[in-house]
C-alpha positions in Angstrom: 47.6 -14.6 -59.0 46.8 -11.4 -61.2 43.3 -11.4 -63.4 42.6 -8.4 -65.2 38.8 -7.4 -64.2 38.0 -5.1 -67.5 34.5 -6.6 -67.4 31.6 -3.9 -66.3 28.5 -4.9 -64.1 25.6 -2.4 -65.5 24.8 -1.5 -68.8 26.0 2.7 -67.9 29.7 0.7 -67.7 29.6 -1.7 -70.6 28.7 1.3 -72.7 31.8 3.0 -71.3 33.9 0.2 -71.7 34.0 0.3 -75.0 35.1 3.7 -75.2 38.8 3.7 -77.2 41.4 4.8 -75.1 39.6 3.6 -72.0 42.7 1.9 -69.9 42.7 -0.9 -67.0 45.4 -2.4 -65.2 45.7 -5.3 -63.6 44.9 -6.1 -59.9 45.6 -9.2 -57.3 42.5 -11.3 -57.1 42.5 -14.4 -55.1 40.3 -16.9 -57.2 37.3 -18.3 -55.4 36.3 -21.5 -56.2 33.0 -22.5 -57.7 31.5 -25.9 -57.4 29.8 -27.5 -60.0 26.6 -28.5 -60.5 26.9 -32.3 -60.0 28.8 -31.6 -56.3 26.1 -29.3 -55.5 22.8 -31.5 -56.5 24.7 -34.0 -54.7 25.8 -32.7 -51.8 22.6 -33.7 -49.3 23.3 -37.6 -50.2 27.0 -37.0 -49.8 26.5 -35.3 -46.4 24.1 -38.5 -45.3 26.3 -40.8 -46.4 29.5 -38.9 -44.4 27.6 -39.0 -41.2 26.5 -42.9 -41.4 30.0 -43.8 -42.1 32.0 -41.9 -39.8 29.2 -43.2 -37.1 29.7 -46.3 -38.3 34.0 -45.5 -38.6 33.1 -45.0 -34.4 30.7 -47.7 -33.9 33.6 -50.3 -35.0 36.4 -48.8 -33.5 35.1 -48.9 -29.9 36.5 -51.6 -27.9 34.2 -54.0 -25.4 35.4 -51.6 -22.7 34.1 -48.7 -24.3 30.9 -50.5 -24.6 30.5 -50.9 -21.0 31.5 -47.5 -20.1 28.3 -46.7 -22.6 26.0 -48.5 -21.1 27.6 -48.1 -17.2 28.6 -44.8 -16.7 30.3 -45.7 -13.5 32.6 -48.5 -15.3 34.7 -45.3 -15.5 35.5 -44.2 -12.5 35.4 -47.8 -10.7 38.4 -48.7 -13.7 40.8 -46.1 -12.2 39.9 -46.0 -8.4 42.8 -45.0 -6.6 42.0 -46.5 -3.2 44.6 -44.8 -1.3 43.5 -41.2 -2.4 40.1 -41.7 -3.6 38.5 -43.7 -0.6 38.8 -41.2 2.5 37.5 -37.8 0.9 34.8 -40.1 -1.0 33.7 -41.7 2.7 33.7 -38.2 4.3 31.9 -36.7 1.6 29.3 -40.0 1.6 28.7 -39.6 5.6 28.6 -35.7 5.7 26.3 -35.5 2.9 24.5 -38.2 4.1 23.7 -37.0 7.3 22.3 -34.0 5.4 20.2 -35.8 3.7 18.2 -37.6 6.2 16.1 -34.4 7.8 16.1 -32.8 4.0 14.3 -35.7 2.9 12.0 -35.9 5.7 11.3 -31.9 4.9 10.8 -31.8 1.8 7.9 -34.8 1.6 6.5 -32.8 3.9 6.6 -29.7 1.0 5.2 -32.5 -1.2 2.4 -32.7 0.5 3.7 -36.8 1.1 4.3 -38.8 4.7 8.1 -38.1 5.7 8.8 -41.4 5.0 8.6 -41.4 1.5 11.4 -38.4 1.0 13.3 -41.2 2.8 12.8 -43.6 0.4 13.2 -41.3 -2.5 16.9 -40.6 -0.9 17.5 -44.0 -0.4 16.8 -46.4 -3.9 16.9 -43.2 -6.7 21.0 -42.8 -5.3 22.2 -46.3 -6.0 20.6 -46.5 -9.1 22.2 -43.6 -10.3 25.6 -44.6 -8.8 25.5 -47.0 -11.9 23.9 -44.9 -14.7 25.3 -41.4 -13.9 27.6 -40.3 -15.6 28.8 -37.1 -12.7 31.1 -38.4 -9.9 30.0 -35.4 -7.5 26.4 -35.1 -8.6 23.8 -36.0 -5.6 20.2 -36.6 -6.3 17.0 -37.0 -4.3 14.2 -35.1 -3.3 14.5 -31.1 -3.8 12.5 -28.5 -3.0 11.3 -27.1 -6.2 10.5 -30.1 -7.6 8.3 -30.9 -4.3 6.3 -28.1 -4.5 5.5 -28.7 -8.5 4.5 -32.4 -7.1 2.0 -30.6 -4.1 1.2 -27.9 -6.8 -0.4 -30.4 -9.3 -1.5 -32.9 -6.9 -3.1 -30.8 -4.6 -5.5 -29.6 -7.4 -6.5 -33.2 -8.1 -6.7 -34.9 -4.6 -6.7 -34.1 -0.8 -3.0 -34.8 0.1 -4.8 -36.8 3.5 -6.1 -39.6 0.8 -4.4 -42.7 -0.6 -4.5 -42.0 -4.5 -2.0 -39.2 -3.9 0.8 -41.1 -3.0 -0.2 -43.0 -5.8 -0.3 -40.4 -8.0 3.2 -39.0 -6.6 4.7 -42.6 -7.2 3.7 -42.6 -11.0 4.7 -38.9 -11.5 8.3 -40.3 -11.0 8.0 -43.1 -13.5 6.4 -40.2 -16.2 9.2 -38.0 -15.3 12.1 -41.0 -15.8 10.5 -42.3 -19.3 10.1 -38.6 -20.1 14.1 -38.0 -19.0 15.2 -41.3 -20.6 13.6 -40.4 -24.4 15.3 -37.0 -24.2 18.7 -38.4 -23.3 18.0 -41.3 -25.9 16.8 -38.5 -28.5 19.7 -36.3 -27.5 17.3 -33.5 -27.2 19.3 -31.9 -24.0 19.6 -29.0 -26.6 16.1 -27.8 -26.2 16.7 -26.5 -22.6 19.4 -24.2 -24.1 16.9 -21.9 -25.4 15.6 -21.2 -21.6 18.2 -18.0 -20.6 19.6 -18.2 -17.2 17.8 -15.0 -16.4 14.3 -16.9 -16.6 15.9 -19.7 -14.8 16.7 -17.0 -12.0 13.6 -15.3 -11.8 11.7 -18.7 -11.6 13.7 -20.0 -8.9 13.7 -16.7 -6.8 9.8 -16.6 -6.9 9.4 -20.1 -6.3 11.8 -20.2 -3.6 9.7 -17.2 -1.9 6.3 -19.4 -2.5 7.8 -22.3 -0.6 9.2 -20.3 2.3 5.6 -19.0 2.6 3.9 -22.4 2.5 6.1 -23.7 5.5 5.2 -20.5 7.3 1.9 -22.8 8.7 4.8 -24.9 10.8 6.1 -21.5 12.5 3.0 -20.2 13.4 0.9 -22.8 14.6 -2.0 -23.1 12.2 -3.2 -24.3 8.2 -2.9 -21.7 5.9 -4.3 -22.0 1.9 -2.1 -24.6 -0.3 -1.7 -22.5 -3.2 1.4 -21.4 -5.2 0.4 -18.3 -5.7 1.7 -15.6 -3.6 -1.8 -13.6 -2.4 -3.5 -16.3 -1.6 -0.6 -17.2 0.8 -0.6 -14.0 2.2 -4.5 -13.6 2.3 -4.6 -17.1 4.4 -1.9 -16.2 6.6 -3.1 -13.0 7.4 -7.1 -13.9 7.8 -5.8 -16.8 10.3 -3.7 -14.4 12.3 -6.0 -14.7 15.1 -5.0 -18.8 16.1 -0.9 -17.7 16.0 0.9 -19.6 18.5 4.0 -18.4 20.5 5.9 -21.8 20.8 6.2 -23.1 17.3 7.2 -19.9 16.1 9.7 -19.2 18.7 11.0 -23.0 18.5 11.3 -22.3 14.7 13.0 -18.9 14.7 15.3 -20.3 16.7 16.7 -23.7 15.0 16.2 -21.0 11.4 18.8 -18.9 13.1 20.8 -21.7 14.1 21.0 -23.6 10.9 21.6 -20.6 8.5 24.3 -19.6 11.3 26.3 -22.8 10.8 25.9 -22.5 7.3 27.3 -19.3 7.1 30.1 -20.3 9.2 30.7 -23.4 6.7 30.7 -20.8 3.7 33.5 -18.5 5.1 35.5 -20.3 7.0 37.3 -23.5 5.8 38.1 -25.1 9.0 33.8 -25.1 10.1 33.1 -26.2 6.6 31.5 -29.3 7.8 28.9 -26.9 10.1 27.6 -26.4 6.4 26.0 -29.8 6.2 25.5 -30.7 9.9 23.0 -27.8 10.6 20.1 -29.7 9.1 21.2 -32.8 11.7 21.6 -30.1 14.6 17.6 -28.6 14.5 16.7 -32.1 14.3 18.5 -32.9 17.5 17.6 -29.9 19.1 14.1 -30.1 18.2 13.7 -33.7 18.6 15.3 -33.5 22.1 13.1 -30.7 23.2 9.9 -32.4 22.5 11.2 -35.3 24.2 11.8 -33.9 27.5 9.2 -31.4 27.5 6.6 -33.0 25.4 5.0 -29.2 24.2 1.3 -29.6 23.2 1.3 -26.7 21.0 4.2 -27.7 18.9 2.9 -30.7 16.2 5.4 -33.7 15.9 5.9 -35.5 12.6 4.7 -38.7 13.7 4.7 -42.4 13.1 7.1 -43.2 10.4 7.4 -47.0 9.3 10.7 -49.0 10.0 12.2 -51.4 7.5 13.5 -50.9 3.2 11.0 -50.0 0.8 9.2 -53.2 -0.7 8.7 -53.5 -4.3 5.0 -52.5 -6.0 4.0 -51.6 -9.5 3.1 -48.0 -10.0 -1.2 -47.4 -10.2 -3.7 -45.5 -11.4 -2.4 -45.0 -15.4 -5.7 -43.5 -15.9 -4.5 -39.8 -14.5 -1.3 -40.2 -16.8 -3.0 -37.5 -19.5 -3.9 -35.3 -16.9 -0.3 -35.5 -14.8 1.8 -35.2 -18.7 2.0 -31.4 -18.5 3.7 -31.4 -15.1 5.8 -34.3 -15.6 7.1 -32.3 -18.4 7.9 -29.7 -16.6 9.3 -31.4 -13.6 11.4 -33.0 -16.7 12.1 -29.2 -17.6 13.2 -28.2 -14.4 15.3 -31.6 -13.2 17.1 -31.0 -16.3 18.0 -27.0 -16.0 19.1 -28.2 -12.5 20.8 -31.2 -12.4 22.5 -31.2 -15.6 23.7 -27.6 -14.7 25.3 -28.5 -12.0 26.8 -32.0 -12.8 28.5 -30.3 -15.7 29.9 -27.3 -13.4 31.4 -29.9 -11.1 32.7 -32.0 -13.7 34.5 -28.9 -15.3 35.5 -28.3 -11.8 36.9 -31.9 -11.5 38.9 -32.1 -14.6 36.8 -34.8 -16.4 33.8 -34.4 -19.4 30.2 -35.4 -19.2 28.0 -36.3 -21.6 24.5 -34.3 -21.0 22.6 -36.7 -22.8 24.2 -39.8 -21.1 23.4 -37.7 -17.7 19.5 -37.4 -18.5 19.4 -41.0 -19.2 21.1 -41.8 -15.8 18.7 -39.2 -14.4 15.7 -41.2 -15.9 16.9 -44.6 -15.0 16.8 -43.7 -11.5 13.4 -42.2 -11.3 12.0 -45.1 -13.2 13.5 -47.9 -10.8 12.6 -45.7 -8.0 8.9 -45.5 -8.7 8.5 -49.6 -8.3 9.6 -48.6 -4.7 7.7 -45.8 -3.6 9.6 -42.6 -4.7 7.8 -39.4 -5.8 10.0 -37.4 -8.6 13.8 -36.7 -7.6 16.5 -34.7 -9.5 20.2 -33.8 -8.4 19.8 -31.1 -5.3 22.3 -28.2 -5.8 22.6 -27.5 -2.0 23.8 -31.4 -1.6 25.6 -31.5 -4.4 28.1 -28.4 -3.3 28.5 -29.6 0.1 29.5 -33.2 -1.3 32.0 -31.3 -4.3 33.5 -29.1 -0.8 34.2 -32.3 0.8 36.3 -33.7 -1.4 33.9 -36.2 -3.1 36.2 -37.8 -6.1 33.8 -40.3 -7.6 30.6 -42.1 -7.3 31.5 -44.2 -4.3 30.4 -41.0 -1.9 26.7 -41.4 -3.4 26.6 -45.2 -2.5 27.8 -44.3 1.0 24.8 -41.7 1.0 22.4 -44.4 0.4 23.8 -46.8 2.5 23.4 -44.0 5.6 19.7 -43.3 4.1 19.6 -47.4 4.2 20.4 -47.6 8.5 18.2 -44.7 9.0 15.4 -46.5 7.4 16.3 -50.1 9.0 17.2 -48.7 12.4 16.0 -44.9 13.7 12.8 -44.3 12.2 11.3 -45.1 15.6 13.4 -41.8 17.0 11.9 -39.6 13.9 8.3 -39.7 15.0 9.3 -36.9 17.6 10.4 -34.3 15.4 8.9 -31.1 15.7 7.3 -30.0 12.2 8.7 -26.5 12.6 12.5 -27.9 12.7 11.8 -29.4 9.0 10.2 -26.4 8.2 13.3 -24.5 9.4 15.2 -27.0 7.3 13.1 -26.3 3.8 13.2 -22.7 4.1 17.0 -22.5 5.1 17.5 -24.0 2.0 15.5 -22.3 -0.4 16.7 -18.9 1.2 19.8 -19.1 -1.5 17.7 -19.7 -3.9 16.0 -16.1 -4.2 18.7 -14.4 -6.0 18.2 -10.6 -5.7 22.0 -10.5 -6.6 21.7 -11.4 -10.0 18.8 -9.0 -10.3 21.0 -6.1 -10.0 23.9 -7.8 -12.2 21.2 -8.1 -15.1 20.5 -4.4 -14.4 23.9 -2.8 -14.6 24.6 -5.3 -17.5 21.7 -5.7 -19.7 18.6 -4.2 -19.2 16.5 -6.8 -21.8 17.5 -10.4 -19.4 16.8 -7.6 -16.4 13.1 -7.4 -17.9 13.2 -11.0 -18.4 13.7 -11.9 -15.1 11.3 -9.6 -14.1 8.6 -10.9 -16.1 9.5 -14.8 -15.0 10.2 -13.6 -11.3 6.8 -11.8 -10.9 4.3 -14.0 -12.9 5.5 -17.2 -10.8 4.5 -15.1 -8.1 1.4 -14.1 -9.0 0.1 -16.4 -11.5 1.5 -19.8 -10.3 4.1 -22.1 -11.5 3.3 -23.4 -14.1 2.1 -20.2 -15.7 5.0 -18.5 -14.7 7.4 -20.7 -16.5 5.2 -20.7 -20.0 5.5 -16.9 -19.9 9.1 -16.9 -18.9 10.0 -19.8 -21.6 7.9 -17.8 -24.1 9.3 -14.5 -23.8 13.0 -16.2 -23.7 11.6 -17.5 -27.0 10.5 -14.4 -28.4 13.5 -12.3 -27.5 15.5 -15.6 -29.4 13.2 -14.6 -32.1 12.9 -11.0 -32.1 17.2 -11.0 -32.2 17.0 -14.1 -35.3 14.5 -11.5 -37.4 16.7 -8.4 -36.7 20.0 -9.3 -37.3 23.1 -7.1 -36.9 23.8 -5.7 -40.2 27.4 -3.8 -40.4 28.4 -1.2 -42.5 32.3 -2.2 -43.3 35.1 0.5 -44.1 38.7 -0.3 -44.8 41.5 0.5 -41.8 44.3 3.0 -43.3 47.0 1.3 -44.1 45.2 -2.2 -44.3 43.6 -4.3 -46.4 41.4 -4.9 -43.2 37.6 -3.8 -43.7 35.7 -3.4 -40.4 32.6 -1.9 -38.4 32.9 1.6 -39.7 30.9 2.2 -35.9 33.1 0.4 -33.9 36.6 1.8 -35.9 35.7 5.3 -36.9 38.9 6.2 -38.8 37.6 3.6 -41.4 37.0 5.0 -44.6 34.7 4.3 -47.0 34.2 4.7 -50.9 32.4 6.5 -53.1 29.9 4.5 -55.2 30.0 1.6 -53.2 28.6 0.1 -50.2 30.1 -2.8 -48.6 28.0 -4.5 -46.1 28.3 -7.5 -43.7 25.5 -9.8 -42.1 25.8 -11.6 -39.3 23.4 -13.9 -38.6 22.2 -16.9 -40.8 19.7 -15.7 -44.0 16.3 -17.4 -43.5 12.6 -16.2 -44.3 12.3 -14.4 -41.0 14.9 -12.0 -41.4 15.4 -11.8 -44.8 12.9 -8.7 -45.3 14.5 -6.9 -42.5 17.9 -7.8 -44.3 16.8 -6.2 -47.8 15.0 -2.7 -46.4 18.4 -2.6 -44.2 20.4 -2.9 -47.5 17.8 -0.2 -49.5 18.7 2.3 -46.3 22.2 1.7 -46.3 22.0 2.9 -50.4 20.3 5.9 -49.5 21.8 7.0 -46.2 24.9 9.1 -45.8 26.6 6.6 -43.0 28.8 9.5 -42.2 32.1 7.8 -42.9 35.2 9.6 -45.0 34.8 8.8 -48.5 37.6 8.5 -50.9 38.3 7.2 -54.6 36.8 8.9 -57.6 33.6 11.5 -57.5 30.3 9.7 -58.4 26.6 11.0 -57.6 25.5 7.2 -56.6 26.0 3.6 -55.3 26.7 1.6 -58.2 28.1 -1.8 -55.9 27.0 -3.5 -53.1 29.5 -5.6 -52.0 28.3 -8.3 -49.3 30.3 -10.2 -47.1 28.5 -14.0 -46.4 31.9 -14.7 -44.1 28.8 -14.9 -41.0 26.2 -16.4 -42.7 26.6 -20.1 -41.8 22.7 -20.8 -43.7 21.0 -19.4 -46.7 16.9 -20.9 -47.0 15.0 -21.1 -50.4 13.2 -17.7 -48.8 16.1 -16.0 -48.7 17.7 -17.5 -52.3 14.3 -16.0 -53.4 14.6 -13.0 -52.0 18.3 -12.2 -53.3 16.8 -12.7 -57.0 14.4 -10.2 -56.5 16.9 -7.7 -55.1 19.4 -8.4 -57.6 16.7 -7.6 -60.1 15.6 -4.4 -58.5 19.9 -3.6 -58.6 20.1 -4.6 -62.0 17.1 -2.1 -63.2 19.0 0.7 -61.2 22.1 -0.3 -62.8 23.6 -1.5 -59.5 26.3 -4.6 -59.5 25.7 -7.0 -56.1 29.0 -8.6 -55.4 29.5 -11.7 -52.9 32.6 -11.9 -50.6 34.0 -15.2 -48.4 30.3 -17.2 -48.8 31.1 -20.8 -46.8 31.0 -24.2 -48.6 27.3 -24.8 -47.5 26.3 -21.8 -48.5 27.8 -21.5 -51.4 26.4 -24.9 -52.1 23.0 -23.8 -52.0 23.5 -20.9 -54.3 25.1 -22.9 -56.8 21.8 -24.9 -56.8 19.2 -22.3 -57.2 21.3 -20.9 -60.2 22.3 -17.1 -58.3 25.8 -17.4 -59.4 25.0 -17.7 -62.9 22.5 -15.1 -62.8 24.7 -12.5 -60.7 27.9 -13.6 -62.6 30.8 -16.1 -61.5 32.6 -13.3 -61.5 31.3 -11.1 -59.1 32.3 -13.6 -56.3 35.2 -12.9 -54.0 37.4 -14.4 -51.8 38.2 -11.5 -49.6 36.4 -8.0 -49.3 39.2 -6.4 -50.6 39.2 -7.8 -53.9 35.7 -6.9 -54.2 36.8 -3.5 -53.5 39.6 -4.0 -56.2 37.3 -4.7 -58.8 34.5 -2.2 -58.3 36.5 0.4 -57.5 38.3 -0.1 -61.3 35.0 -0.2 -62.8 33.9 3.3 -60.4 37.2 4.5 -61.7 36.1 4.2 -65.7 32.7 5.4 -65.1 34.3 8.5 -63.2 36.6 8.7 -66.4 34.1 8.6 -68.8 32.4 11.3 -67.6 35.4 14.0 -68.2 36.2 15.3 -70.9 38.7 14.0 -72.8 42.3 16.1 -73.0 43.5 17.0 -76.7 45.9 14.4 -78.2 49.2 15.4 -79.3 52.0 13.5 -81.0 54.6 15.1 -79.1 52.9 14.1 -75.5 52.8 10.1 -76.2 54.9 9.1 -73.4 57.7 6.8 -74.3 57.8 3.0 -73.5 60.5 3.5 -70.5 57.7 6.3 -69.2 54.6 3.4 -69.0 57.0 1.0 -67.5 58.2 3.0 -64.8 54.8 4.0 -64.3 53.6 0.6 -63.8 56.0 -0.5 -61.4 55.6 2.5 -59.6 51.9 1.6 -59.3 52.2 -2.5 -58.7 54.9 -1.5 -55.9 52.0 1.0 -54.1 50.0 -2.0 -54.3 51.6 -4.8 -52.9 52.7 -2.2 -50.2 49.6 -1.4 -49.1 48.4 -4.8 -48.9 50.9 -6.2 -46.7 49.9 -2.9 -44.3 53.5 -1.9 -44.4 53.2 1.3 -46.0 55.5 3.6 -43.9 58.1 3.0 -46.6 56.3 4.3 -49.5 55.6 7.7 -50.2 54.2 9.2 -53.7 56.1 11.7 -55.1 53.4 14.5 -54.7 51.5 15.5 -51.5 48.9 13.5 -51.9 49.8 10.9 -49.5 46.4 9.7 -48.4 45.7 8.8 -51.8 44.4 5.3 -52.4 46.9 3.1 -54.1 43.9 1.3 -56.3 43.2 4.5 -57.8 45.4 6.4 -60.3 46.7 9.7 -59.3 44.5 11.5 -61.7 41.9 10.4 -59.4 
């Protein structure tokens, strides 16, 4: 379509305009349209009423299967069990990861400041439940180590660990933690944890896996040391109680460490050993337990008594701590969900199926809340566990219920041969685990590739260590958040030139054999337009009028921007800040006799300027499809003001150039045109030298 844009934007060109003998010819606009004022007051109740219905459109086309499937996860997987293929990898993944789990458990109640017993029955009940309501076929939960030491963290600070009310208080951290888990996956509000980078995620786990290594260090040598988690008090303790070190439990120790992390390297690089990976917690609890057995070592501590039978049923107590336990049981929440969902949806895009990470916190939450009625402190899905069962060939849920079922014998049958298991083999157990969680390696990775998620792992990394958990993820969390903000407020802001041969406009920075034009400024934004940027975004624009940008110019001679031309192709949002905003600088244009143009604004966008009455008060049309026929149009009306300023050549009769002349000069000109913007302009050539000259612009110019 051809519209002929004869229409000035400032006063300086409507003067000109007028001018007789003042000629324009006719360019190739591609029409945007407007909507109208109804669709736009509208448009809120339209979009309402678009999302009830297709909810609704969804809501009546599922079928009763579906409806199971929604409400049991594992409806699923149980609907397609291949038992020929499915059932032996899923049994050897169950028993290998289930012999893991036993000693882990043990180990990491111990962390908890908790009897060993109940990290056996938080990796017995928590897995069935979530065999059901879990939505990943590879995912397995229980008892980690992070979350422990958050649960001896806040616990020890309330009670002594030797007392009664701190199982308790344990016990009804879990439920907090489920009904906390279950409203976000309810809620859908998985989406908060996005705004947490994976460089604080690293730098928390690397400091806090450092902090739990320390506060099993009390196993290897032979006496209590300070429960903080804090790093100096740690060290002060272990150093001040230097004098009571023992030689057996730290050689016992050093030894089953070496072993375990031994077999686990073996598993990692060789596929053949791969099940060494898992059985090297069983192996230092057979070594160790064996040892203390025959040789019955006074110096080396033993874990005990440890009640036989199932977990009984009981009603969580003490709801009068629940205000003072909410802030960790959020962040237990926090953490459980950066973890476990993580994971589950790695090994689910590993697997070749998709997962819901809404539906997965509710299945995370269900299990924690049934769990608590039987005497489980706060569980999440162990990435350790979780990789050995995925490496085992684990196809479904099935492998968690044969984990539980192991955890169910060992509580029924062998708790009598636990008692004689030296402390420092689950000691060596917790801190072979946690040993690949302190991630130096993506330390250097953030350094060679960006310097800012480098200083935010820093930051994370060394107030955990110094300032405690909790602290240290507020400060991490907040300067994630603040670097979120800082990059929202400052937005990247391009300078746009057009590609020879193109009607392509790009970053004049990235492409530097863009060229610009004279008089106009073409500008793109990409971010969203909102009060917090929108200041930023206007003294970027007053620079970019100023400022040389360095670029080769071309078209017609002028001494000042008379466009701006901004491309909304980006912006995916425009606030009643920013509408605000654009009417004051279009004001402080209009009284400099500068003409803003819009290019490629979205529907919503649009929308919203349609409401607050911009288009109308910058002119309908001043709005463009595509950059270059904002270009088009400017560069006619930068063409007539350039014109007007010449003076004008003497006419004479006998030089009126005949009709043929204008026609074949026309053509001449449309052909150039269309040339150009179809980028195949090898083919054309003017009939003068000046080949580089613009194809918009008369030769003249």
């Amino acid at each position: 379509m051809e519209n002929t844009y004869a229409s000035p934007s400032s006063g300086e060109l409507n003067n000109f305009n007028s001018m007789p003998g003042t000629m324009t010819r006719p360019v190739k606009i591609i029409p945007l349209q407007h909507p109208s004022t109804s669709t736009a007051t509208t448009s809120c109740s339209y979009y309402f009423s678009d999302v009830f219905s297709r909810w609704r459109a969804k809501v009546n086309r599922m079928t009763w299967m579906e409806w199971i499937e929604f409400f049991l996860p594992c409806y699923r997987w149980i609907s397609t069990y291949r038992w020929r293929e499915y059932l032996q990898p899923d049994l050897m993944a169950g028993i290998t990861v289930g012999v893991m789990l036993v000693p882990q458990s043990m180990s990491y109640a111990k962390l908890a400041g908790l009897q060993p017993i109940y990290g056996l029955y938080s990796g017995f009940v928590p897995i069935f439940v979530y065999a059901l309501f879990g939505s990943s076929r590879q995912l397995a939960i229980g008892p980690v180590a992070l979350t422990s030491l958050l649960v001896s963290n806040v616990l020890g600070s309330i009670v002594d660990s030797s007392e009664a009310l701190y199982t308790e208080l344990a016990i009804l951290l879990a439920l907090m933690v489920g009904i906390f888990e279950c409203i976000m996956g309810i809620l859908r509000l998985g989406w908060l944890i996005r705004f947490i980078s994976h460089s604080v995620i690293s730098g928390f786990t690397t400091a806090s896996a450092i902090v739990i290594a320390l506060s099993q260090a009390k196993y290897f040598l032979g006496y209590d040391i300070e429960r903080s988690s804090k790093i100096i008090p740690l060290v002060k303790s272990i150093i001040s109680g230097a004098d009571k070190f023992l030689w057996p439990p730290f050689i016992m120790g050093s030894i089953i460490l070496a072993i375990i992390l031994t077999m686990k390297h073996l598993g990692k690089s060789r596929k053949y050993l791969r099940f060494l990976r898992a059985a090297g917690p069983l192996t230092a609890v057979v070594l160790g337990t064996t040892f203390a057995t025959i040789y019955h070592p006074s110096s080396i501590t033993l874990v005990g008594e440890i009640p036989q039978g199932l977990p009984k049923f009981s009603v969580p107590k003490e709801f009068g701590y629940i205000k003072s336990l909410i802030p960790t049981a959020m962040l237990i929440t926090g953490v459980a969900i950066l973890e476990s969902v993580g994971i589950a949806k790695a090994l689910a895009a590993k697997n070749g199926y998709e997962l819901d990470s809404n539906r997965e916190l509710f299945g995370l939450g269900v299990a924690n809340i049934f769990g608590s009625f039987f005497s489980v402190y706060p569980t999440t899905g162990s990435f350790s566990r979780s990789a050995v069962n995925h490496e085992s060939g684990a196809k479904t849920g099935l492998s968690g219920i044969i984990m539980g079922i192991i955890m169910g014998c060992a509580l029924q049958f062998l708790t009598p041969l636990f008692e004689y298991i030296p402390q420092c083999a689950l000691a060596a157990i917790v801190i072979s685990a946690v040993i690949g969680l302190v991630d130096y390696e993506e330390a250097t990775f953030l350094w060679r590739v960006d310097k800012r998620d480098f200083l935010l792992w820093t930051i994370t990394c060394t107030t955990t260590l110094f300032l405690g958990i909790e602290i240290g993820v507020l400060v991490g969390v907040g300067a994630s958040l603040a670097f979120v903000i800082q990059e929202s407020a400052n937005p990247h802001i391009a300078v746009l030139g057009r590609l020879p041969g193109t009607t392509v406009y790009r970053n004049i920075q990235q492409y530097p054999e863009a060229y610009t034009y004279n008089g106009i400024v073409i500008v793109r934004i990409d971010a969203p337009i909102y009060f917090a940027n929108i200041n930023y975004i206007k003294d970027r624009l007053r620079e970019y009028e100023i400022d040389d940008d360095g670029s080769t110019k071309r078209g017609p001679e002028v001494t000042r921007v008379h466009f701006v031309i901004i491309e909304m192709a980006p912006v995916t949002y425009i606030d009643s800040s920013a509408i605000q905003a654009l009417k004051e600088l279009h004001q402080e244009y209009k009284s400099r006799d500068i003409q803003i143009a819009i290019s490629n604004p979205n529907q919503e966008v649009l929308l919203t300027i349609a409401r607050s009455g911009i288009i109308d008060l910058i002119g309908k049309e001043w709005y463009f499809v595509r950059v270059h026929d904002a270009v088009q149009v400017c560069l006619q009306h930068v063409q007539s003001l350039n014109d007007s300023h010449k003076k004008p050549e003497p006419f004479l009769e006998n030089n009126r150039p005949g009709r043929f002349q204008k026609l074949l000069k026309q053509r001449t000109e449309d052909f150039s045109i269309s040339q150009l913007e179809s980028g195949n302009s090898k083919n054309f050539t003017f009939s003068d030298d000046n080949t580089h000259l613009d194809p918009l612009l008369s030769k003249k110019s």
